[in-house]
C-alpha positions as CSV (number, residue, x, y, z in Angstrom):
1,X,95.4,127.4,-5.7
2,X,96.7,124.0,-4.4
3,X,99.7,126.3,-3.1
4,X,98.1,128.9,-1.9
5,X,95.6,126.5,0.4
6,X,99.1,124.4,1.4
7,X,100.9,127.8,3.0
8,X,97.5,128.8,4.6
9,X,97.8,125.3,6.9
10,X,101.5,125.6,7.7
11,X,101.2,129.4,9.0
12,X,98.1,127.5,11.0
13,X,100.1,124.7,12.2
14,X,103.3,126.9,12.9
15,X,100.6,129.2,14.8
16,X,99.5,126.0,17.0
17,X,103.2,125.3,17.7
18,X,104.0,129.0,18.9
19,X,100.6,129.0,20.9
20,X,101.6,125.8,22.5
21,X,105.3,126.8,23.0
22,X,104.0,130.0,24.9
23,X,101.8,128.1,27.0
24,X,104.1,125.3,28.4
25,X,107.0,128.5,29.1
26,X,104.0,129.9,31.0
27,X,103.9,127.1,32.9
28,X,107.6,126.5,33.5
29,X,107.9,129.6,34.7
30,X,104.6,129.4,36.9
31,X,106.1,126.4,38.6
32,X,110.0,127.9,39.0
33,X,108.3,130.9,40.6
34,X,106.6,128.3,43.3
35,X,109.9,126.4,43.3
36,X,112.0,129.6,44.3
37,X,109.5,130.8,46.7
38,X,109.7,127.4,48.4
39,X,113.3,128.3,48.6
40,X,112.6,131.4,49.6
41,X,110.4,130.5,52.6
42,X,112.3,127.1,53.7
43,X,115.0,129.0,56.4
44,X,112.2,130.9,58.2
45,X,110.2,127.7,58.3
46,X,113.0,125.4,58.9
47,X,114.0,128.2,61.9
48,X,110.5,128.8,63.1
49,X,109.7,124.5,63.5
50,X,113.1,124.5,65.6
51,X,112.0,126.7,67.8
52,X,108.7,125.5,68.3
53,X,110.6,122.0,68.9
54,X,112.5,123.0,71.3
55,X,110.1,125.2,73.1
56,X,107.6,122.7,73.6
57,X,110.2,120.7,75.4
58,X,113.4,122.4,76.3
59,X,114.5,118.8,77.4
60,X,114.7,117.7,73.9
61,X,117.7,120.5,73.2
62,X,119.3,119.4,76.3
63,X,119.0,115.3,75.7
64,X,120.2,116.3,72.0
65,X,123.9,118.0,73.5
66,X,124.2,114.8,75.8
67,X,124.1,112.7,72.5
68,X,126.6,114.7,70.8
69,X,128.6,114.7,74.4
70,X,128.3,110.9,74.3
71,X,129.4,110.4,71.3
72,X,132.4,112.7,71.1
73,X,133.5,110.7,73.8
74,X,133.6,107.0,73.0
75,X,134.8,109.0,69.1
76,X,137.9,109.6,71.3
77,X,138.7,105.6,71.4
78,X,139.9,106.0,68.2
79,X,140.8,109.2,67.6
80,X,143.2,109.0,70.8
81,X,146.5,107.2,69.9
82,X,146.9,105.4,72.9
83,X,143.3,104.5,73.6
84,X,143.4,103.1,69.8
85,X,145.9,100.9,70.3
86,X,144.8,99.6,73.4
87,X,140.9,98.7,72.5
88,X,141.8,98.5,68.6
89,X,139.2,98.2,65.5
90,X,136.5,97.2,67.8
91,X,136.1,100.7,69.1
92,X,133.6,101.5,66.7
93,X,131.5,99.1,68.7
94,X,131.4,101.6,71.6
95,X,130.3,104.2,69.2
96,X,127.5,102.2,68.0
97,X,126.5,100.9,71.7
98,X,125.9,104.5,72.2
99,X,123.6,105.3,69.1
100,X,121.3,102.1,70.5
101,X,121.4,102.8,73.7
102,X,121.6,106.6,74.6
103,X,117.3,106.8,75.2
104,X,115.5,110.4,76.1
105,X,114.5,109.3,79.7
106,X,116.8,107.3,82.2
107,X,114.6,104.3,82.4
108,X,115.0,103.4,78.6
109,X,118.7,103.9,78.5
110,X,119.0,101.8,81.9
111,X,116.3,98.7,80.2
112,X,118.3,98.7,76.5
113,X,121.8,99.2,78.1
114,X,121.2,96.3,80.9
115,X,119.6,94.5,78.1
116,X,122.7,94.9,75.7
117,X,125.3,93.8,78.6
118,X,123.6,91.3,79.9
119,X,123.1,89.7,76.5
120,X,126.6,90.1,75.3
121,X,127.5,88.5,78.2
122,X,125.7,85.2,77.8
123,X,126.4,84.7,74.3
124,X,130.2,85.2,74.8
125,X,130.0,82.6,77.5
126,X,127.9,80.3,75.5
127,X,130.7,80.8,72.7
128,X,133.6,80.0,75.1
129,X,131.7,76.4,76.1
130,X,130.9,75.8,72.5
131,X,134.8,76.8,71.3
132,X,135.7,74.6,73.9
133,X,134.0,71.0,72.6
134,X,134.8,72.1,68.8
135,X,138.5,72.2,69.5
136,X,138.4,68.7,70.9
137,X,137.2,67.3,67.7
138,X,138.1,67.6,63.8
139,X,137.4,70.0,61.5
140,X,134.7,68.7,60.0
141,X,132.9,67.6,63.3
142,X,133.3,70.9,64.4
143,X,131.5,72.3,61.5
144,X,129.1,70.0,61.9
145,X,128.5,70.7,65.8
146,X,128.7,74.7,65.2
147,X,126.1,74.4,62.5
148,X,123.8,72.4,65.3
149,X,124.3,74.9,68.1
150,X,123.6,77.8,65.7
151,X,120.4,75.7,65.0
152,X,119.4,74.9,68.2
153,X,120.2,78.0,70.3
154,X,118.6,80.3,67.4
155,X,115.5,78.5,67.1
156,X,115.5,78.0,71.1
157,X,116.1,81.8,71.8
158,X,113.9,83.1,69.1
159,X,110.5,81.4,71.0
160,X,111.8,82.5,74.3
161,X,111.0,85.7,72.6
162,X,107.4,85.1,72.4
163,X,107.1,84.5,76.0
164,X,105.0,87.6,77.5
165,X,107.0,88.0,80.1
166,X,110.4,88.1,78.1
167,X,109.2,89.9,75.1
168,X,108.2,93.2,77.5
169,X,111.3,93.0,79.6
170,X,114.2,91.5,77.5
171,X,113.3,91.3,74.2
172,X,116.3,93.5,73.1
173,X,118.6,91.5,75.7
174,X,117.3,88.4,73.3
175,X,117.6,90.2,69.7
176,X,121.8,90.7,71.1
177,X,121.8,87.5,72.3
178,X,121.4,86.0,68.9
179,X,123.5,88.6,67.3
180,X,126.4,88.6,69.2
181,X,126.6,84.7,69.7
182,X,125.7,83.9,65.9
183,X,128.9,86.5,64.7
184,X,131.3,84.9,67.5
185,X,129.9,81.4,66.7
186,X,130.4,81.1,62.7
187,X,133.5,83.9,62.6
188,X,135.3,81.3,65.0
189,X,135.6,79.1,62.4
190,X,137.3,80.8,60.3
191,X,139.1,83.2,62.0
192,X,141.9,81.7,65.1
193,X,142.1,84.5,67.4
194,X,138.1,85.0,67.9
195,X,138.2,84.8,71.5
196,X,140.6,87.7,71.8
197,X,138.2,89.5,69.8
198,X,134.8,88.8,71.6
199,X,136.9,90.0,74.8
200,X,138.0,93.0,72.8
201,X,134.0,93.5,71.7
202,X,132.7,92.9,75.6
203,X,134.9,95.5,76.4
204,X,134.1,98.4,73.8
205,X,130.3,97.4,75.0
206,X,130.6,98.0,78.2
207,X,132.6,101.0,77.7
208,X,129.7,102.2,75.6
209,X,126.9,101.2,78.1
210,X,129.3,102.8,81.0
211,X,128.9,106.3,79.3
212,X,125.6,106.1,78.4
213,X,124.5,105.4,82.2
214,X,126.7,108.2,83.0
215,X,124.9,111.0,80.6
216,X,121.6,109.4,82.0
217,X,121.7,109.4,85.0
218,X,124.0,112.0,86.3
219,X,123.5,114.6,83.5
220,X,120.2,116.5,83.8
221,X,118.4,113.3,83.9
222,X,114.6,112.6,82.5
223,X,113.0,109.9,84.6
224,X,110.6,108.1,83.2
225,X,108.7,107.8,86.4
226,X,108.5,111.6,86.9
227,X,107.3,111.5,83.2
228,X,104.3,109.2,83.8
229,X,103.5,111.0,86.7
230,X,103.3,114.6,84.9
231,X,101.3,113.2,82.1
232,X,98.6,111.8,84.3
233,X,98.2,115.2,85.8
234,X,98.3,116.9,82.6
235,X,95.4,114.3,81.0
236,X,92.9,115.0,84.4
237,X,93.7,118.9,83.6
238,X,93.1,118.2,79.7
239,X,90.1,115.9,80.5
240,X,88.6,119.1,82.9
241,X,89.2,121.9,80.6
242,X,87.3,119.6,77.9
243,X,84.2,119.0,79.8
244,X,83.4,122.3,80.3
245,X,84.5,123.6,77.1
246,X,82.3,121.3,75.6
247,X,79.2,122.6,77.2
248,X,79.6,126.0,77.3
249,X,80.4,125.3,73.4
250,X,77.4,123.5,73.0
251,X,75.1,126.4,74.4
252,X,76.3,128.9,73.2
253,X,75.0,130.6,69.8
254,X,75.8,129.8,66.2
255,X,77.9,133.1,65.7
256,X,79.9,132.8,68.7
257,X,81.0,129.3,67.7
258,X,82.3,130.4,64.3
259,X,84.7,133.4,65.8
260,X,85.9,130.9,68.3
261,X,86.5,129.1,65.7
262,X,88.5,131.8,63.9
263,X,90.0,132.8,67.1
264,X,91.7,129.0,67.8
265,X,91.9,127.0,64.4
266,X,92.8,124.1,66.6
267,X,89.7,122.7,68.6
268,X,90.7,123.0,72.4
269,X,88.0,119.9,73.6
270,X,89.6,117.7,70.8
271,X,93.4,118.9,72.3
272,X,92.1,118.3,75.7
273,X,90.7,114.6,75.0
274,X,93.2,114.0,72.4
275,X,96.4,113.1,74.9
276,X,94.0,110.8,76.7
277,X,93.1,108.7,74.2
278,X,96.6,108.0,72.6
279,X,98.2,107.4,75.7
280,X,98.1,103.6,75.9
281,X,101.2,102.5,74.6
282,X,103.1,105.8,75.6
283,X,101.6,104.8,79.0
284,X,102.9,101.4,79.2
285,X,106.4,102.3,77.8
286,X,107.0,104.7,80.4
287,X,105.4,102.3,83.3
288,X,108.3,99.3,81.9
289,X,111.0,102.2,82.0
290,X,110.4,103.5,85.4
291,X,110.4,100.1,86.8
292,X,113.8,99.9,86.0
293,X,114.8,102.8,87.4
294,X,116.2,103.0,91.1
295,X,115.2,106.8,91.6
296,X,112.5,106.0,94.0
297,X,114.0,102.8,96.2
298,X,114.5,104.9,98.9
299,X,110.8,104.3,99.8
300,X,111.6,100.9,100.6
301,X,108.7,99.4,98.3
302,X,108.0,99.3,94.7
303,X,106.3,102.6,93.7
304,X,103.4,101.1,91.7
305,X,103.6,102.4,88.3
306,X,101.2,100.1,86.9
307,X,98.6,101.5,88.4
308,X,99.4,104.5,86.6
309,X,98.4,102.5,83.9
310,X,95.5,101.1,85.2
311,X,94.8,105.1,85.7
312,X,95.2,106.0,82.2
313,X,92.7,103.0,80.9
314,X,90.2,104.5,82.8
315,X,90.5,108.1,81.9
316,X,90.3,106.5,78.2
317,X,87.3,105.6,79.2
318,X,86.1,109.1,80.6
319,X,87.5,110.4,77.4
320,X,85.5,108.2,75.0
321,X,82.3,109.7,77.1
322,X,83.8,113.1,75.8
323,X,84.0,111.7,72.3
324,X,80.7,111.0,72.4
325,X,79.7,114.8,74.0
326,X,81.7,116.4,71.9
327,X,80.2,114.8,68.9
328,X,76.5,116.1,69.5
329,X,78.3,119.6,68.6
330,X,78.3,118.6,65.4
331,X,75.2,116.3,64.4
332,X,73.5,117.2,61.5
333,X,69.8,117.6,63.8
334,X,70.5,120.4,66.4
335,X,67.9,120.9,69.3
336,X,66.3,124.7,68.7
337,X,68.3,127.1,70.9
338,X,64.9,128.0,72.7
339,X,64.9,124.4,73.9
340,X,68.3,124.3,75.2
341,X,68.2,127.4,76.6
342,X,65.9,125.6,79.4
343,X,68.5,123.5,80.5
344,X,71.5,125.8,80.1
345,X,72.1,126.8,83.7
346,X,71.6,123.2,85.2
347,X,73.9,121.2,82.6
348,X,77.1,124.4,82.8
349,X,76.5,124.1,86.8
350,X,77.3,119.8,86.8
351,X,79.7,120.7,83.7
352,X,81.5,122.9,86.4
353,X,81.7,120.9,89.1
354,X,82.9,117.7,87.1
355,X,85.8,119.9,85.7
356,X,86.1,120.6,89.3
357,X,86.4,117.5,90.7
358,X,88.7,116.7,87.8
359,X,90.7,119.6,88.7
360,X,91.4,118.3,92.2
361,X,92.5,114.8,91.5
362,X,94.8,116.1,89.6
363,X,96.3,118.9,92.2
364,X,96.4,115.7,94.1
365,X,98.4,113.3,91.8
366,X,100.6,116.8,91.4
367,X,101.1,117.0,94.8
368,X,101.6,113.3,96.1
369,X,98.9,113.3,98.4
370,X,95.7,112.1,98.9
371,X,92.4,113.2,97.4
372,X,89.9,115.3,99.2
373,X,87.1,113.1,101.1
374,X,84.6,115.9,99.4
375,X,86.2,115.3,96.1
376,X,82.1,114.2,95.1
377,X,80.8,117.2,96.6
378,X,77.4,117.9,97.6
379,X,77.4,120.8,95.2
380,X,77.6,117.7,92.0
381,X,74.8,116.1,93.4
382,X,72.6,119.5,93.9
383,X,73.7,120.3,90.1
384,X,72.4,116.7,89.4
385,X,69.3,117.3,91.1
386,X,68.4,120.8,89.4
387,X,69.0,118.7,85.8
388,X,66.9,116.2,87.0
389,X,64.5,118.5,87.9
390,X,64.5,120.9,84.8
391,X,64.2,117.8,82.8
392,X,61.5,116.3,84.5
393,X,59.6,120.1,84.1
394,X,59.5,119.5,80.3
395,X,57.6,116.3,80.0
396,X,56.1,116.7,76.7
397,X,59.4,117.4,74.8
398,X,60.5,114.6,75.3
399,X,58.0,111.9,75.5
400,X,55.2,113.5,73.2
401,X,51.4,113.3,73.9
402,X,50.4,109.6,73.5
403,X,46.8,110.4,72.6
404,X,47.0,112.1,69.3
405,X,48.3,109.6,66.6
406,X,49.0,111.8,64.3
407,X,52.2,113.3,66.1
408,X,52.6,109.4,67.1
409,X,56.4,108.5,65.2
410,X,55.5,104.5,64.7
411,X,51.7,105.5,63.9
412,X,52.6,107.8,61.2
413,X,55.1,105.9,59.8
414,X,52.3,102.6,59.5
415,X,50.4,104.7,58.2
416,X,52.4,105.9,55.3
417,X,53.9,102.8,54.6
418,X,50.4,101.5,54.4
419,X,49.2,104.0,52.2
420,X,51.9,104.0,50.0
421,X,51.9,100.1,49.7
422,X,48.3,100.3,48.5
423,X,48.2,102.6,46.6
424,X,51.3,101.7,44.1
425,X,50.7,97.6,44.3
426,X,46.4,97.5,45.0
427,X,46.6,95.2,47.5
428,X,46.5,95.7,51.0
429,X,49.7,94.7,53.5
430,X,48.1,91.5,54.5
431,X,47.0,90.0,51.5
432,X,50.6,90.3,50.3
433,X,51.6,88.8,53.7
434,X,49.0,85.6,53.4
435,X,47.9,85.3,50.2
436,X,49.9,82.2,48.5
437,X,48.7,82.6,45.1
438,X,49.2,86.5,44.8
439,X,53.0,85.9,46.3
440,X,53.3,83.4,43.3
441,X,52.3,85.5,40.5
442,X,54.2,88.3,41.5
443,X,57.4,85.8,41.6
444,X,56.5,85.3,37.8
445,X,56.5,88.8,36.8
446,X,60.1,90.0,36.4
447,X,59.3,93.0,35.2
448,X,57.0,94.0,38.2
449,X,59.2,93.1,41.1
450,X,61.7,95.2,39.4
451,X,59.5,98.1,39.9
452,X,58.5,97.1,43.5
453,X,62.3,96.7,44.5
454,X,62.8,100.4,43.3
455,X,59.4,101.7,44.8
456,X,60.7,99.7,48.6
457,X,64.3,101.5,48.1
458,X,62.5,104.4,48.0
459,X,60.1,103.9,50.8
460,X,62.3,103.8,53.5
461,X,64.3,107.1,53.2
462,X,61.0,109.0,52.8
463,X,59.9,107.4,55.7
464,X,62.6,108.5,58.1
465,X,62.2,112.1,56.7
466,X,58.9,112.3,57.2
467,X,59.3,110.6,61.0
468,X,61.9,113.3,61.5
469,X,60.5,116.6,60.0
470,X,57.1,116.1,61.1
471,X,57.6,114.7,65.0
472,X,56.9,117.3,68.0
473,X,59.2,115.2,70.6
474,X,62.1,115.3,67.8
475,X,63.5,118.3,68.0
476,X,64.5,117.8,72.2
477,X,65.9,114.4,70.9
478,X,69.6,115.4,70.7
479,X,69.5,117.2,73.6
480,X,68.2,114.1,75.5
481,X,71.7,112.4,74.2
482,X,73.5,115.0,75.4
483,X,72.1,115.3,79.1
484,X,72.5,111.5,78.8
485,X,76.4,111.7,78.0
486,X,76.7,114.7,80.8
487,X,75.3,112.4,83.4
488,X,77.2,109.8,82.0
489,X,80.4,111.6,82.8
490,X,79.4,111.8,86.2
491,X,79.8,107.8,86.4
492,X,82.7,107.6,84.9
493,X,84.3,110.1,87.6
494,X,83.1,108.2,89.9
495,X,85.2,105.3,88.6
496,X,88.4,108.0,87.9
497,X,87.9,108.7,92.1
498,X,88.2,105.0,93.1
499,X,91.6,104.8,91.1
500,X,92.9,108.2,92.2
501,X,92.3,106.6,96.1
502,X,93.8,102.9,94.9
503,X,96.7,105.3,93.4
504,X,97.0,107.4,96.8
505,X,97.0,104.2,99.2
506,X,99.6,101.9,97.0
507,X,101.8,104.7,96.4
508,X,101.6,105.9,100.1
509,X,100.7,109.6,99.2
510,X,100.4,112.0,102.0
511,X,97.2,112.1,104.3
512,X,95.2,114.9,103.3
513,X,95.1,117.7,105.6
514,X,92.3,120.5,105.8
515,X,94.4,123.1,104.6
516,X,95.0,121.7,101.9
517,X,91.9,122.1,99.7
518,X,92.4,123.1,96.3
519,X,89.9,126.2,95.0
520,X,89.7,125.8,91.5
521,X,87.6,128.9,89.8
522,X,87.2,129.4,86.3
523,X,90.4,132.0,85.4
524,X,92.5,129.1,86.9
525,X,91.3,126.2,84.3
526,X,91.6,128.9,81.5
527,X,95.6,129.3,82.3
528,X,95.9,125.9,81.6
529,X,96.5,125.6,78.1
530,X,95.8,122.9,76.3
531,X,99.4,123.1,74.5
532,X,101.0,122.1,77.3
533,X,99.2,118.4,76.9
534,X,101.6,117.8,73.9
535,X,105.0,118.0,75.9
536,X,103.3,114.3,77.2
537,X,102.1,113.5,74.1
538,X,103.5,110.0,72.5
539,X,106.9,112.0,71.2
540,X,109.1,110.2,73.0
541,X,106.7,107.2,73.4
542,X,110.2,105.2,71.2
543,X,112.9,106.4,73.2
């Protein structure tokens, strides 16, 4: 019997084990299925994310061959007999000059390569005055004085770094400084001959900086300058194409938004705002770059490319406005679309125009010239008016009939409160407020203001749905933040104008002429796709 029970478990138990054996192989097998697909899928991918690389930017293929160009050169410093012998181990120090230095756009490589020299320079000067007193003097003096002057001239340069001024323009310049002078400094020494060697090391440097000046600046260069400038055109474009996607979004139906949405996974108001609002430091990057550059001195002044700057902060500003438009899309109360059809016509009229004007102050940046007088013209202030007016038509929606109480939002929400209060404590509101001797017996009943704490947590959301669901006025609410934000964008244009002009005069852009106004319909702004926004996008904002 004992036996019999005994072999009945272990055909269980071996059972269990097979069971579990056949589930984990299911599993292993499961995952090397998705492990070979992965490698399966990973050339097409790899392929397709190259070419979308380099078709966003067909600069970025072309910056990547100068690199490789670059580098094969200085390479040749030690692969060339001759040249080897002549510059010696410290060739490799041209190779790495050109990893550090070679930067997408001209301006960088001109700031870090200037930087790099410059600072090389100084610290092997510095070391010559320094090797010059320790020599006079005995050894152990002359550790003493080089451990002082590593000291001194470390912690001296390291809060010259915190300077404003230094830290945006020679920061790196500072960061070699220290380097170069600290390895001459202590290897001297040690070693005798360190002189011959820091000449040796200024020399593969400048070879280094010499052939990176030469890819960028002669090679199909990328000026930072002509950077900035195409990414503050492309932002006004990006910023107009929002605005009046973003109303003509916002009215139309519920259907029509859902297959857009299946059309374009990727929101085009969010891509048209987006490059606007992450373009500070890109911004400022460029700005220090281009005002190294000496592309534009033959207009015998500085071309102002902080006002570019000042440019971008306010269209930030315009595009936080959008943030805020764009955002009634998606708010959990709608306004019915019988309501907003009333005002349809009036808010994709002012939409219009503000794209518009936006439209032309970019074709103006584009074309170095100034704005159009008419850039405000008096078709925005008509569209304006005809909101104003539509709005003003519809009194009641928005303001409510004073006389009835019970569509009154504070009245109805006393009330309730009231009535509630009552009838869960039996006291009224202001003997609770006043009485003393009440408010101390309900201090001593734990148990009681444990129940009243609950019933007061409850209270208040109840409140605000009743306030919400029950209200006439509340349902043109959100629209009324909407029209707000519209108008809204209207003043901040204004503001985007009077930096546009500021732009125009400093930079001595063109006078506008008659002929040139700029007709921009509809089928234009479409062509424009917001794609193109991402070639200016922060990419490159560390080169």
């Amino acid at each position: 019997m004992v036996s019999a029970v005994s072999s009945d478990v272990e055909m269980r138990n071996a059972g269990n084990e097979d069971c579990g054996k056949t589930k984990m192989e299911i599993h292993a097998m499961k995952r090397a299925e998705v492990f070979v697909d992965k490698i399966t899928r990973f050339p097409g991918l790899a392929w397709r994310t190259i070419w979308m690389v380099g078709r966003d930017d067909p600069r970025r293929m072309i910056h990547s061959l100068k690199v490789g160009l670059a580098l094969t050169l200085v390479s040749l410093l030690y692969l060339v007999e001759p040249l080897f012998e002549g510059v010696g181990q410290n060739a490799i120090w041209a190779v790495m000059t050109v990893v550090v230095v070679l930067e997408f756009t001209a301006g960088a490589t001109l700031c870090k390569g200037l930087n790099r020299g410059l600072g090389t320079l100084l610290a092997g000067s510095l070391v010559f005055l320094i090797e010059y007193i320790a020599t006079e003097s005995g050894r152990v003096f002359r550790a003493i004085f080089i451990g002082a002057a590593v000291f001194a001239i470390g912690s001296t340069a390291t809060y010259m770094r915190f300077f404003p001024y230094i830290k945006k323009n020679y920061d790196y310049g500072v960061v070699i400084f220290l380097l170069t002078f600290n390895l001459i400094t202590v290897s001297s020494y040690r070693v005798d001959n360190v002189l011959k060697i820091a000449h040796e090391r200024f020399y593969t440097i400048a070879i280094g900086c010499g052939v990176c000046l030469l890819m960028s600046l002669l090679i199909f260069p990328n000026w930072s300058g002509e950077e900035l400038h195409n990414a503050t055109v492309s932002k006004l474009e990006g910023l107009a194409i929002s605005v009046e996607a973003c109303v003509s979004e916002y009215f139309n139906d519920e259907d029509q938004r859902d297959s857009t949405k299946e059309k374009s996974p990727e929101d085009p108001i969010y891509k048209g705002y987006k490059a606007v609002l992450d373009s500070k430091t890109y911004d400022e990057t460029l700005a220090l770059h281009a005002s190294w550059e000496p592309r534009y001195s033959r207009h015998c002044h500085r071309f102002p490319w902080q006002q570019y700057v000042k440019l971008g902060g306010v269209l930030r500003h315009f595009g936080y406005t959008l943030v805020a438009l764009h955002g009634c899309l998606q708010t959990e109360i709608q306004t019915p679309r019988s309501v907003r059809a009333l005002f349809k016509d009036p808010c994709m009229r002012l939409a219009g125009e503000v794209s518009k004007a936006l439209m032309e102050l970019a074709d103006s940046i584009k074309n170095s010239r100034q704005c159009s007088p008419e850039v405000l013209s008096d078709h925005l202030h008509e569209a304006l008016q005809d909101l104003n007016t539509a709005l003003k038509s519809q009194p009641r929606l928005f303001l409510g009939p004073n006389t009835n109480p019970s569509t009154n939002m504070l009245a109805l929400a006393a009330a309730t409160a009231r009535q509630k209060f009552e009838k869960d404590s039996g006291v009224s509101l202001s003997t609770v407020k006043t009485d003393s001797c009440a408010l101390k017996e309900w201090k001593s009943k734990r148990v009681s203001e444990l129940a009243k704490e609950a019933d007061r947590k409850v209270l208040r959301p109840t409140l605000s749905k009743i306030a919400i669901t029950s209200l006439e006025f509340s349902e043109a609410l959100p629209f009324a933040a909407f029209a707000s934000l519209l108008v809204e964008t209207v003043a901040r244009l204004d503001l985007v104008i009077e930096e546009v002009e500021e732009l125009g005069r400093i930079a001595m852009f063109k006078e506008f002429q008659p002929g040139d106004d700029v007709v921009v319909n509809c089928e234009q702004r479409r062509k424009i796709e917001p794609s193109t926004l991402q070639n200016h996008l922060p990419s490159h904002a560390a080169d």
